[in-house]
DSSP file (Angstrom, degrees, kcal/mol; ACC not computed):
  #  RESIDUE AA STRUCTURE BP1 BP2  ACC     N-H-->O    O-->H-N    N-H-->O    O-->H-N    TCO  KAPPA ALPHA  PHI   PSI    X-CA   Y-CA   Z-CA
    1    1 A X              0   0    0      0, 0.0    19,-0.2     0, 0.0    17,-0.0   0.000 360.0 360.0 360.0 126.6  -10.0   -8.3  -10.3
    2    2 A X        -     0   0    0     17,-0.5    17,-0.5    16,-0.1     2,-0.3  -0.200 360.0-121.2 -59.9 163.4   -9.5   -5.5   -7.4
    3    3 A X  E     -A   18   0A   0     15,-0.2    15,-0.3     2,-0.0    -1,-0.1  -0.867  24.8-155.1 -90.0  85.9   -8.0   -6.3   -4.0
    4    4 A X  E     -A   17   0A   0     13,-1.2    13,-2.0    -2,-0.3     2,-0.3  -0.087   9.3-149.0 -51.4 132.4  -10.4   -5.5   -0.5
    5    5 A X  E     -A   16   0A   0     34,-0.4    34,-2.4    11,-0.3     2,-0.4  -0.967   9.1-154.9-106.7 122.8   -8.8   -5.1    2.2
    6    6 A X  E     -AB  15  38A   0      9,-2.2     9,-1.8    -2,-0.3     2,-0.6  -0.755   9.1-158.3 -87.6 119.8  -10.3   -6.0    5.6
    7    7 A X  E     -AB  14  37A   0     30,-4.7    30,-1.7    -2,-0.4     7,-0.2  -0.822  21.1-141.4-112.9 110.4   -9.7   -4.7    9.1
    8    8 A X  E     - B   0  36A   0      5,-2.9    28,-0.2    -2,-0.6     4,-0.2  -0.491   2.3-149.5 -68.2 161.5  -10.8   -7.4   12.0
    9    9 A X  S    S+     0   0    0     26,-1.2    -1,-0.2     3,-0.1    27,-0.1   0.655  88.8  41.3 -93.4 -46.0  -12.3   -5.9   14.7
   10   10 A X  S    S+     0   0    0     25,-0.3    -2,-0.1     3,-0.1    26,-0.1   0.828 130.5  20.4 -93.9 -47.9  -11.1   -8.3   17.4
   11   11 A X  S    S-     0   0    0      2,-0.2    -2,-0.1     0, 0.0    -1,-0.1   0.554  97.4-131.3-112.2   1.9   -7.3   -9.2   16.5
   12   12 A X        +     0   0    0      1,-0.3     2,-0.4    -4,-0.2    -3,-0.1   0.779  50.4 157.3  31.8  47.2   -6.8   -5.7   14.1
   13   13 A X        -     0   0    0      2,-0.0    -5,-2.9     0, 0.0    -1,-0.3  -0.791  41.7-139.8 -96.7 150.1   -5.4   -7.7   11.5
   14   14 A X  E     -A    7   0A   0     -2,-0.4     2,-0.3    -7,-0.2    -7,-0.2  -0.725  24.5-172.1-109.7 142.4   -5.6   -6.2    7.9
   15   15 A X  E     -A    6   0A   0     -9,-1.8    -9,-2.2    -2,-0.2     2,-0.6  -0.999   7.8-154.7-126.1 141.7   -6.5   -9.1    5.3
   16   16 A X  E     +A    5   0A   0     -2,-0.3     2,-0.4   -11,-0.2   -11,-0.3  -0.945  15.3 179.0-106.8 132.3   -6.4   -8.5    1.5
   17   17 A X  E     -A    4   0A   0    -13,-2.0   -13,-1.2    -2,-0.6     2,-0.8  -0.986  22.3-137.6-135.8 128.8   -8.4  -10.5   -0.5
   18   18 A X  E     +A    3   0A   0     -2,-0.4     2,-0.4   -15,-0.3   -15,-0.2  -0.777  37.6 151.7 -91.6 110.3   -9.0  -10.7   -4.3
   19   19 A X        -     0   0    0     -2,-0.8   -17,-0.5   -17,-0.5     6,-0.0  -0.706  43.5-105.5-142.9 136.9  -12.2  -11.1   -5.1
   20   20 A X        -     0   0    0     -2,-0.4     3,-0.2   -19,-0.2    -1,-0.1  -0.220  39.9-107.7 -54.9 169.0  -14.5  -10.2   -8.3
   21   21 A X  S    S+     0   0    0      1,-0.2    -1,-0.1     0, 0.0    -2,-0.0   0.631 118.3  66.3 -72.0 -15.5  -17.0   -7.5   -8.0
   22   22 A X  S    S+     0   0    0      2,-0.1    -1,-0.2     0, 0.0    -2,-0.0   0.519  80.4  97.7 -19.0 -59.3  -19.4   -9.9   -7.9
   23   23 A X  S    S-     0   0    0     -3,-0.2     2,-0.2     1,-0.1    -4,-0.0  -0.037  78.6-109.7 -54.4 167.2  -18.5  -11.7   -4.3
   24   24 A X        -     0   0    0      1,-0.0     2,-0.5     0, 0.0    -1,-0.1  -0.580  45.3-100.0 -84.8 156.2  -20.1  -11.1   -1.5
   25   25 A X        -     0   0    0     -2,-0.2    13,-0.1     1,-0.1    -1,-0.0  -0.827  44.6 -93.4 -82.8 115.6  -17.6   -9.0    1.2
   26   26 A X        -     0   0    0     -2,-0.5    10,-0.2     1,-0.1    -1,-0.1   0.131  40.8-180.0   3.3  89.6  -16.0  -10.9    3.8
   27   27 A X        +     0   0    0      8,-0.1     9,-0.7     2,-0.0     2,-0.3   0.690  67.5  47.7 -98.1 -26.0  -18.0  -10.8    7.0
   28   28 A X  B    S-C   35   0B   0      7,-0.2     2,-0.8   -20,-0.0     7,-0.2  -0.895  82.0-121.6-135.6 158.8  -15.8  -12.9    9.3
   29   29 A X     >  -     0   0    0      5,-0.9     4,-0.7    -2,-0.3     6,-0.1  -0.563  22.2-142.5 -97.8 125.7  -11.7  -12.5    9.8
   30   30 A X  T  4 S+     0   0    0     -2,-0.8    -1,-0.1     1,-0.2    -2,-0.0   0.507  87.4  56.0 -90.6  24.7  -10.1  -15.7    9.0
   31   31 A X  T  4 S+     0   0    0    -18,-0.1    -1,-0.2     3,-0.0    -3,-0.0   0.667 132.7   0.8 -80.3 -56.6   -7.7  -15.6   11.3
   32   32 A X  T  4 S-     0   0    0      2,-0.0    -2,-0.2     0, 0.0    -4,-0.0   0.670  95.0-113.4-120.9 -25.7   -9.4  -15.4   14.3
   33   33 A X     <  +     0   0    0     -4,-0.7    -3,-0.1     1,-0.3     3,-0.1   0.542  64.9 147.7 104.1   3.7  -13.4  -15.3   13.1
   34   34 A X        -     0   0    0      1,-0.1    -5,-0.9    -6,-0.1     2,-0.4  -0.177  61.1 -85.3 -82.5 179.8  -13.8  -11.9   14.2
   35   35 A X  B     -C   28   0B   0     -7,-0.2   -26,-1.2    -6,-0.1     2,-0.4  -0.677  53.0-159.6 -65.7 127.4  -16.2   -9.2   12.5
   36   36 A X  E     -B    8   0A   0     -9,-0.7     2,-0.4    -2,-0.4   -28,-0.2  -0.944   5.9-151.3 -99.7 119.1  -14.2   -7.6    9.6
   37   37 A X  E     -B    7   0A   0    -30,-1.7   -30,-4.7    -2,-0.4     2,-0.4  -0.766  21.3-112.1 -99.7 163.5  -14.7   -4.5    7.9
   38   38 A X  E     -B    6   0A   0     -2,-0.4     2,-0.3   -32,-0.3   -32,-0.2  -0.635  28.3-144.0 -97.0 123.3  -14.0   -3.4    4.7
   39   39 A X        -     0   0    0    -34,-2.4     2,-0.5    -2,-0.4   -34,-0.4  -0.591   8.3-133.2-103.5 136.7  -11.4   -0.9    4.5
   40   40 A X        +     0   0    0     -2,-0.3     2,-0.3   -36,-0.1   -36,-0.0  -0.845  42.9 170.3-101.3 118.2  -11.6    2.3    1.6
   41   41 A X        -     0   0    0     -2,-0.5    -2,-0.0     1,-0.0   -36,-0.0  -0.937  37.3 -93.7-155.8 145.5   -7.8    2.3    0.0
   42   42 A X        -     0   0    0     -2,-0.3     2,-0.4     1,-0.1    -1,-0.0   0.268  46.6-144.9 -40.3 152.0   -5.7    4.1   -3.1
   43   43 A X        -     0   0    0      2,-0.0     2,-0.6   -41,-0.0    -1,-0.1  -0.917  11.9-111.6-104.7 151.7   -5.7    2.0   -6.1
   44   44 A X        +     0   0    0     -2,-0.4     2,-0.4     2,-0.0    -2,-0.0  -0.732  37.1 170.0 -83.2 108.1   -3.4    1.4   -8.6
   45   45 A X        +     0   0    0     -2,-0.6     2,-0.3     2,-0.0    -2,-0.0  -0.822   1.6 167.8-148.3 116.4   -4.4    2.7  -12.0
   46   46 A X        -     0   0    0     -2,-0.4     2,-0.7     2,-0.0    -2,-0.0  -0.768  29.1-140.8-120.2 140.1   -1.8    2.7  -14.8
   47   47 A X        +     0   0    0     -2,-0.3     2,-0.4     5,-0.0     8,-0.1  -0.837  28.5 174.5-113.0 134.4   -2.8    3.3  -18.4
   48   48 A X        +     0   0    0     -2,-0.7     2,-0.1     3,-0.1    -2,-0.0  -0.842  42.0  45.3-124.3 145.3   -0.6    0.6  -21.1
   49   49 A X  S    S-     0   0    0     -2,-0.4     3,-0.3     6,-0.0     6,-0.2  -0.175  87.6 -76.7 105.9 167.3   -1.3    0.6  -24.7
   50   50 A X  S    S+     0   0    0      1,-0.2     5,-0.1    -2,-0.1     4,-0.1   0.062 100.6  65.6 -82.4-151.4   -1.9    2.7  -27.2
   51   51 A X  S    S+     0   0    0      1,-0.2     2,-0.3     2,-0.1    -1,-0.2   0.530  77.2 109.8  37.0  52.2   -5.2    4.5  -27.6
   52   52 A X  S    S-     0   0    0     -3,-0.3     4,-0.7    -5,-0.1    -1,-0.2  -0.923  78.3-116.1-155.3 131.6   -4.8    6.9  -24.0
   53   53 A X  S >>>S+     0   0    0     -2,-0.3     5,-2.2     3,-0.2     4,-1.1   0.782 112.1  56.0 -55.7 -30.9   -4.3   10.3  -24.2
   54   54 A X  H 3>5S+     0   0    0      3,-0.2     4,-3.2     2,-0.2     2,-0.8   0.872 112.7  49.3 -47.0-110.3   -0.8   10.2  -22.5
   55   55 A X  H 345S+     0   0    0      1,-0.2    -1,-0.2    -6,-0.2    -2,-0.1   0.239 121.9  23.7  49.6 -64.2    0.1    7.9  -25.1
   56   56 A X  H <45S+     0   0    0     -2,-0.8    -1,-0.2    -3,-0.8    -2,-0.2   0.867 128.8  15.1-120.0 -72.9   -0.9    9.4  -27.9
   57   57 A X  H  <5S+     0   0    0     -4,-1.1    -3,-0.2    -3,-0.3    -2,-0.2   0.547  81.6 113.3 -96.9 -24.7   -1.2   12.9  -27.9
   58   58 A X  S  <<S-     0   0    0     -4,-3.2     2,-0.4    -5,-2.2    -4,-0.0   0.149  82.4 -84.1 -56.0-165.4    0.5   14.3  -25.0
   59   59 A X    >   -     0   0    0      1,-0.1     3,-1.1     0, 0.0    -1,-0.2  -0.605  32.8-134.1-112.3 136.3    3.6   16.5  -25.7
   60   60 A X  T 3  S+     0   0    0     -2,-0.4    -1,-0.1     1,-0.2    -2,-0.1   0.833  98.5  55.6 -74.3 -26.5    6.6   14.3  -26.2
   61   61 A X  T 3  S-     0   0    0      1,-0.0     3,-0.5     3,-0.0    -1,-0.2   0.046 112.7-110.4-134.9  52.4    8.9   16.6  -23.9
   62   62 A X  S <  S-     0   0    0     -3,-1.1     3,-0.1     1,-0.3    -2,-0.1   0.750  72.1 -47.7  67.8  36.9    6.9   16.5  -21.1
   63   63 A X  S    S+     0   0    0      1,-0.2     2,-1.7     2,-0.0     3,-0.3   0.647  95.0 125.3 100.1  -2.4    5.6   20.0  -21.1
   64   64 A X     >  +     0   0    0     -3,-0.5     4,-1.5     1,-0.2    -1,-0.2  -0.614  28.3 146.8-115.6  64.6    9.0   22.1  -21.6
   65   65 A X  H  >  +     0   0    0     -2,-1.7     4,-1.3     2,-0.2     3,-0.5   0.960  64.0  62.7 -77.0 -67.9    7.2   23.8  -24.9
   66   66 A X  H >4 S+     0   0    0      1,-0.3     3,-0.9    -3,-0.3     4,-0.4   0.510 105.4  40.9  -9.2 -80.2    9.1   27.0  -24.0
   67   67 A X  H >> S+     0   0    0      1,-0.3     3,-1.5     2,-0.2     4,-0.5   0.885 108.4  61.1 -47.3 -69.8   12.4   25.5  -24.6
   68   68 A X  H 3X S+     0   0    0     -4,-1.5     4,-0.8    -3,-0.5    -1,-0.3   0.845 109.4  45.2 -40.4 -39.9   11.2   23.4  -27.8
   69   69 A X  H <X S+     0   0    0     -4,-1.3     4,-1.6    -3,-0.9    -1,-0.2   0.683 107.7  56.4 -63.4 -26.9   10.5   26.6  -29.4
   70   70 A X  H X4 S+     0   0    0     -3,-1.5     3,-1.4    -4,-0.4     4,-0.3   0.999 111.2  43.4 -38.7 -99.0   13.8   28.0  -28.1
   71   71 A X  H 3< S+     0   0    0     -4,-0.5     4,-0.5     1,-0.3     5,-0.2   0.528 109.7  59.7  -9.9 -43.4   15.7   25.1  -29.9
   72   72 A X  H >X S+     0   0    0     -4,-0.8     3,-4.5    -5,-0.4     4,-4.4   0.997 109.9  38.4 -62.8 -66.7   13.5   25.6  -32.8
   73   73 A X  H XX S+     0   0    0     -4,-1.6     3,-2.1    -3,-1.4     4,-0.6   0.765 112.1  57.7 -59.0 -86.6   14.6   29.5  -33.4
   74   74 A X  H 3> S+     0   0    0      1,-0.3     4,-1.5    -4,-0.3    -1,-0.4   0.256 107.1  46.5 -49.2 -27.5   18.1   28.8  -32.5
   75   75 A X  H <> S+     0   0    0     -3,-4.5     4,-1.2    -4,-0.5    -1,-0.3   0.706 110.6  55.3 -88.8 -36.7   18.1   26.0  -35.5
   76   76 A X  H XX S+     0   0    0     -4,-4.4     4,-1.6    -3,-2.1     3,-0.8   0.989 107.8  53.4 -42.4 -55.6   16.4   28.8  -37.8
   77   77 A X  H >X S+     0   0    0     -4,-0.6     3,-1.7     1,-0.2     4,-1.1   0.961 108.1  43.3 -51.3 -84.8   19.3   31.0  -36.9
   78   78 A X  H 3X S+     0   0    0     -4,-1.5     4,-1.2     1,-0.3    -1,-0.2   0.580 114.6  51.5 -45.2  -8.6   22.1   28.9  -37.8
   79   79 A X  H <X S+     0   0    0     -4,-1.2     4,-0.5    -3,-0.8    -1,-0.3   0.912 107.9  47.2-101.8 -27.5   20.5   27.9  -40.9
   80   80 A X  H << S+     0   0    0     -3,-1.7     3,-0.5    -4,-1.6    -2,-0.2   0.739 113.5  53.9 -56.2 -42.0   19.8   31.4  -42.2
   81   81 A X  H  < S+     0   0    0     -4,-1.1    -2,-0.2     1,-0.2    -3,-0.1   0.956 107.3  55.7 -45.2 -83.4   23.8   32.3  -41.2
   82   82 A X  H  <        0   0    0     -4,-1.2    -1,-0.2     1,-0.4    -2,-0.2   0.370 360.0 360.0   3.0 -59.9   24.6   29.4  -43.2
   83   83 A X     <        0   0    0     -4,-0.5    -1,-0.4    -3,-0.5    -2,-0.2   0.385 360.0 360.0 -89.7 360.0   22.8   30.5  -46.7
């Protein structure tokens, strides 16, 4: 369930309320009873679990392909020295 925030009009106190999508919005401030509006603000959205690209498919070292390829040749070398 999301969290509204509400700005009264009368005392400019912010209220947050958690509420379904479903409720009605908050029409009166429950502090003071004044008019409240409903306030537009960032959300928190975190992706857990398996089946999300991040997850799953992104590059295990964060982008730094150069360098992995680097590493790569550099273990090619020593093992070709080697034989």
């Amino acid at each position: 369930m999301p969290i509204y925030e509400y700005l009264c009009s009368n005392c400019k106190e912010i209220t947050e309320k958690w509420q379904k999508f479903s409720d009605p919005p908050l029409t009166h401030c429950p502090k003071c009873g004044g008019e409240v509006k409903k306030l537009i603000s960032l959300n928190a959205f975190h992706l857990k679990g398996t089946g999300w690209y991040v997850t799953d498919y992104a590059s295990k070292n964060g982008g730094n392909r150069k360098k992995s390829e680097e590493k790569q040749a550099s273990s090619e070398k020593s093992t070709e020295k080697k034989e």
